[in-house]
Residue frames relative to the residue before (quaternion, step in Angstrom):
aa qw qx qy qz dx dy dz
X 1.0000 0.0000 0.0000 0.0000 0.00 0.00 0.00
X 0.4696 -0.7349 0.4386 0.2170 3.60 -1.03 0.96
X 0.6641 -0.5429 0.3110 0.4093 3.40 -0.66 0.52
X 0.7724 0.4443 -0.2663 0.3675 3.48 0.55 -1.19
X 0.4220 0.7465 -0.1636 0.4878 3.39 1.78 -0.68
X 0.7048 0.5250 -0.1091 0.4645 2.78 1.14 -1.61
X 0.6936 0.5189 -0.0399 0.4980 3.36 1.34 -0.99
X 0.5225 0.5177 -0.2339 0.6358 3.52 1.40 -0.66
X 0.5917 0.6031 -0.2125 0.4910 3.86 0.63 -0.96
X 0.6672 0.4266 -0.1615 0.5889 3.67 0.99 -1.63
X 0.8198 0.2861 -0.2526 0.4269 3.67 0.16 -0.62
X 0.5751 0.4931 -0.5217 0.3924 3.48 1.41 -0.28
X 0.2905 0.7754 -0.3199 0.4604 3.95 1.45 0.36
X 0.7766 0.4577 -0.0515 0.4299 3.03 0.44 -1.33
X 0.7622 0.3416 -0.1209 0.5364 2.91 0.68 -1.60
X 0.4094 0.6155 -0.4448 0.5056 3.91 1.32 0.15
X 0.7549 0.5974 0.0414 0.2674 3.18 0.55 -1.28
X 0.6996 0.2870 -0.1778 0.6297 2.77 1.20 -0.70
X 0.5983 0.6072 -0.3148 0.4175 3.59 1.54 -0.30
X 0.7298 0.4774 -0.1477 0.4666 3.05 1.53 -0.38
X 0.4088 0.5214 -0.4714 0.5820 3.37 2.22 0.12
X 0.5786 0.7196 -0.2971 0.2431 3.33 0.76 -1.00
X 0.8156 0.3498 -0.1926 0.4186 3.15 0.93 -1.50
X 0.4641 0.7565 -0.2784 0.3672 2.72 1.69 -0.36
X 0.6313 0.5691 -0.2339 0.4721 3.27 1.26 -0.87
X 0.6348 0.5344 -0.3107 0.4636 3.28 1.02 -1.46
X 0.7067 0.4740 -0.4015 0.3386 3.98 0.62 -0.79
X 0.5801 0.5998 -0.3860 0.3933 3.18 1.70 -0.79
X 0.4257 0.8091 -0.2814 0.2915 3.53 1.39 -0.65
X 0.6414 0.7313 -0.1489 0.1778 3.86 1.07 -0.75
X 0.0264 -0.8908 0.3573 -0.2797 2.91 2.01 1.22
X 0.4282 -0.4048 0.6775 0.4401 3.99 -0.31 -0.31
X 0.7422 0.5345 -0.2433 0.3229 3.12 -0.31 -1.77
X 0.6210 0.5632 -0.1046 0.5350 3.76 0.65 -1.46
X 0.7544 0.4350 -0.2707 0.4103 4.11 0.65 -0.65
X 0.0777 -0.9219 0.3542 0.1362 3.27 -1.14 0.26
X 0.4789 0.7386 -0.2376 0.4107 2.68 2.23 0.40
X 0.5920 -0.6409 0.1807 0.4540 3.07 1.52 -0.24
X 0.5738 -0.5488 0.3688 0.4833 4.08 -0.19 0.04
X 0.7414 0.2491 -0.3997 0.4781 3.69 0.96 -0.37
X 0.3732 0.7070 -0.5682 0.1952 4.00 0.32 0.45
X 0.2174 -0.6855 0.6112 0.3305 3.70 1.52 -0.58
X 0.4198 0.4718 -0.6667 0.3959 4.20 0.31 0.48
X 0.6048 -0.5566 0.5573 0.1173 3.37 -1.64 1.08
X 0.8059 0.0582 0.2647 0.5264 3.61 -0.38 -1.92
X 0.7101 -0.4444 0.2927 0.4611 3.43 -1.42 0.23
X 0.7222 0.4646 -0.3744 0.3500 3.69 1.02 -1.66
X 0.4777 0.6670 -0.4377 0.3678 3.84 0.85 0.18
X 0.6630 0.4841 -0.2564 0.5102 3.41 1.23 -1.20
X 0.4006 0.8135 -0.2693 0.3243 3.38 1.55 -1.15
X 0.7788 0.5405 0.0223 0.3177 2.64 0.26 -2.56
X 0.4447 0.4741 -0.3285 0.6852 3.80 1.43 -2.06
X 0.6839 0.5487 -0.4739 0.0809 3.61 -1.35 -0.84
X 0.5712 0.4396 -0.0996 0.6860 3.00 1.61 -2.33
X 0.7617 0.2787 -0.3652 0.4569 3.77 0.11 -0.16
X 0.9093 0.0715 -0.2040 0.3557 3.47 0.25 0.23
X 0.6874 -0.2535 0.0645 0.6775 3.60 0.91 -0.64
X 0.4244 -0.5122 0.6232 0.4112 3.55 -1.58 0.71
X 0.6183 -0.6136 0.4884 0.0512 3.55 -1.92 0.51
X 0.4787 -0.6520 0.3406 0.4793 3.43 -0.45 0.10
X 0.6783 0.4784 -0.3078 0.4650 3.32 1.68 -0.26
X 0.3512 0.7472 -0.5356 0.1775 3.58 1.24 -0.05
X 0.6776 0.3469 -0.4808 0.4351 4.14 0.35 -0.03
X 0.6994 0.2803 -0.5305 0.3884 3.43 0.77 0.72
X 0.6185 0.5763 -0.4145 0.3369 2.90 0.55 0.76
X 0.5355 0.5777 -0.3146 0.5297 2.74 1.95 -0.54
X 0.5949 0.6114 -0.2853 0.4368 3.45 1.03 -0.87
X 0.5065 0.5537 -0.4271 0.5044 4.13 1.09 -0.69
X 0.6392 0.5873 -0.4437 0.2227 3.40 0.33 -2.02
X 0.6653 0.6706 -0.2069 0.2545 2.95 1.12 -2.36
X 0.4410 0.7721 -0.2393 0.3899 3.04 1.33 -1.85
X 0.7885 0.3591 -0.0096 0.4992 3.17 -0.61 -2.26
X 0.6392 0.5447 -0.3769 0.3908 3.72 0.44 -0.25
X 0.7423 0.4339 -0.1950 0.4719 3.25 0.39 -1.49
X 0.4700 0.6984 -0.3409 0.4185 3.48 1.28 -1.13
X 0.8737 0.0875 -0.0766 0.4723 3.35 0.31 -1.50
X 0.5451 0.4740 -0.5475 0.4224 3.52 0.82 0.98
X 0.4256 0.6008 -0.5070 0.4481 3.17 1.27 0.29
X 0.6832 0.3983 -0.4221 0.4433 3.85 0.45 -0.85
X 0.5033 0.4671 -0.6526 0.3202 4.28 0.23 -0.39
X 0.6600 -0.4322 0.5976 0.1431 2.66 -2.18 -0.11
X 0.4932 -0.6946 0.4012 0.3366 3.59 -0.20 1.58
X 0.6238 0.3916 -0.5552 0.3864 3.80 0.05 0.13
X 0.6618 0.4041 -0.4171 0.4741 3.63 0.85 -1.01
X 0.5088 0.6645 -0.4429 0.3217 3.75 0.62 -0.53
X 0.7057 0.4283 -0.1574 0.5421 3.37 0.92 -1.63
X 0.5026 0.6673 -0.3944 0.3830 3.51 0.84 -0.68
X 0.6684 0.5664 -0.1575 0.4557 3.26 0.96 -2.20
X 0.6614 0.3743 -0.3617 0.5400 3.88 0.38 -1.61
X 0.5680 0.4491 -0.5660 0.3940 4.25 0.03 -0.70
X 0.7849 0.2962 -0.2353 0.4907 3.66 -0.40 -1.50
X 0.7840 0.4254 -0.4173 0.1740 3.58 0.12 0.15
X 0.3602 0.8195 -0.1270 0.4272 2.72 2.54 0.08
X 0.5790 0.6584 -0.0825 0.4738 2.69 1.70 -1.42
X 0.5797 0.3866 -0.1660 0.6978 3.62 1.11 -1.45
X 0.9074 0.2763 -0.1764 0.2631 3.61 -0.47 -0.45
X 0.6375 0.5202 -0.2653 0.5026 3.39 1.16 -0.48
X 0.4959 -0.5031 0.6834 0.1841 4.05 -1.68 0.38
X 0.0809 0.7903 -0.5917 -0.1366 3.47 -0.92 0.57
X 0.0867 0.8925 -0.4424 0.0131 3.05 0.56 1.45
X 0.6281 0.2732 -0.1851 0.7047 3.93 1.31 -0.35
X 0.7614 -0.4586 0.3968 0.2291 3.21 -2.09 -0.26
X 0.5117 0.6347 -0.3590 0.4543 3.35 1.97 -0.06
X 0.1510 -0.8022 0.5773 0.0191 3.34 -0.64 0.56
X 0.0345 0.8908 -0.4400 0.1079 3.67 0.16 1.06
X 0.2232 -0.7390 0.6354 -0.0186 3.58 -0.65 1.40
X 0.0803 -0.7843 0.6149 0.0180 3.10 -1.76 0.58
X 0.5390 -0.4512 0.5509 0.4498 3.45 -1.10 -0.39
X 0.6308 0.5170 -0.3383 0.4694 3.94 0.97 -1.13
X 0.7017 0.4324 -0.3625 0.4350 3.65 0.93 -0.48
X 0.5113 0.3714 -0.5443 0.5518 4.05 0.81 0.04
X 0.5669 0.7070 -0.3361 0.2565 3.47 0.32 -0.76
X 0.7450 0.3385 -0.0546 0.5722 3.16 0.84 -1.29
X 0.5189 0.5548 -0.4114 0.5036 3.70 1.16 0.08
X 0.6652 0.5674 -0.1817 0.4500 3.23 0.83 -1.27
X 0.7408 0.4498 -0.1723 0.4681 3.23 0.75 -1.31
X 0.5163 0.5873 -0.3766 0.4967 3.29 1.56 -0.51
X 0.6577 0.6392 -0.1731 0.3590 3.02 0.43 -1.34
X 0.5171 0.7503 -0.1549 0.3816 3.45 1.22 -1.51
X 0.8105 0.5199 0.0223 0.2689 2.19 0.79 -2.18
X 0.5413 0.6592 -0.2712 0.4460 3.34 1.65 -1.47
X 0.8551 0.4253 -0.1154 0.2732 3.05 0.82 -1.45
X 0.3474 0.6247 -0.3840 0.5844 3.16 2.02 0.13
X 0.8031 0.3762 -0.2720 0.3736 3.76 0.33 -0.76
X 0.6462 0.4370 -0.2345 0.5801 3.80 1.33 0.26
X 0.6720 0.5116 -0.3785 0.3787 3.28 1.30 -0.45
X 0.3355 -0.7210 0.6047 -0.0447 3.57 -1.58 1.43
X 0.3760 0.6540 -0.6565 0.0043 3.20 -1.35 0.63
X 0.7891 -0.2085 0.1278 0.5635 3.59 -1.50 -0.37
X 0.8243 0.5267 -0.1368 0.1563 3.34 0.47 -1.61
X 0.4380 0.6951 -0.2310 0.5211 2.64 2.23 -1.24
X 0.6042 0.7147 -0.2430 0.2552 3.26 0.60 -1.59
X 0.5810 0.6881 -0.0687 0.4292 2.76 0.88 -2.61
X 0.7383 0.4705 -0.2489 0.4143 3.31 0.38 -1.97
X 0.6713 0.4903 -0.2874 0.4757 3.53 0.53 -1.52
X 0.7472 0.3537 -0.4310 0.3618 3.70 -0.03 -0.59
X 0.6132 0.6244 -0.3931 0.2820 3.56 0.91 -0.13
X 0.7206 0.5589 -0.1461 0.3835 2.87 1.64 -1.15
């Protein structure tokens, strides 16, 4: 196996991971208070509302929601360890960056947006009762 391979593999880890504290958070999310679909959508938690959006239309609130993801992201990419950190901004550069000159510029916004990407896939495949429910009404 090739080094860089080898490295892609290590952050696709990470960036698993931290998508999956993430959603985790969002289910914890399921206040009244915390929804925005309304009391008769039968959606539970935020990643439910999440989930309807990528599966059917984004919302008029989808940039706050997009904005939480970010939130909860950065939150817990703050806790890695600065090699995986730096690891994360390299390979997320890669997906997110132009390589039009010899500068080569990482960020924190590039794990970010991997993650969130990532987030994202899984918002558009994810299923349950409620989801379901939701979809057959519509």
């Amino acid at each position: 196996m090739d080094d860089f391979k080898l490295l892609l593999e290590l952050n696709r880890v990470h960036v698993e991971m931290i998508a999956d504290k993430v959603i985790q958070e969002l289910i914890g999310l399921n206040h009244k208070d915390f929804l925005l679909s309304g009391d008769d959508s039968g959606l539970k938690n935020v990643w439910e509302e999440i989930c309807i959006q990528m599966q059917v239309q984004e919302s008029f609130h989808w940039q706050a929601y997009d904005k939480t993801i970010k939130d909860f992201i950065a939150s817990e990419f703050e806790k890695l360890q600065e090699p995986i950190k730096k690891l994360s901004r390299y390979v997320g550069g890669l997906s997110n960056n132009e390589f039009d000159d010899d500068e080569y510029e990482v960020s924190d916004e590039d794990a970010i947006e991997e993650i969130r990407n990532t987030i994202i896939e899984k918002a558009q495949i994810y299923h349950n009762e409620n989801i379901d429910l939701y979809l057959a009404k519509t």
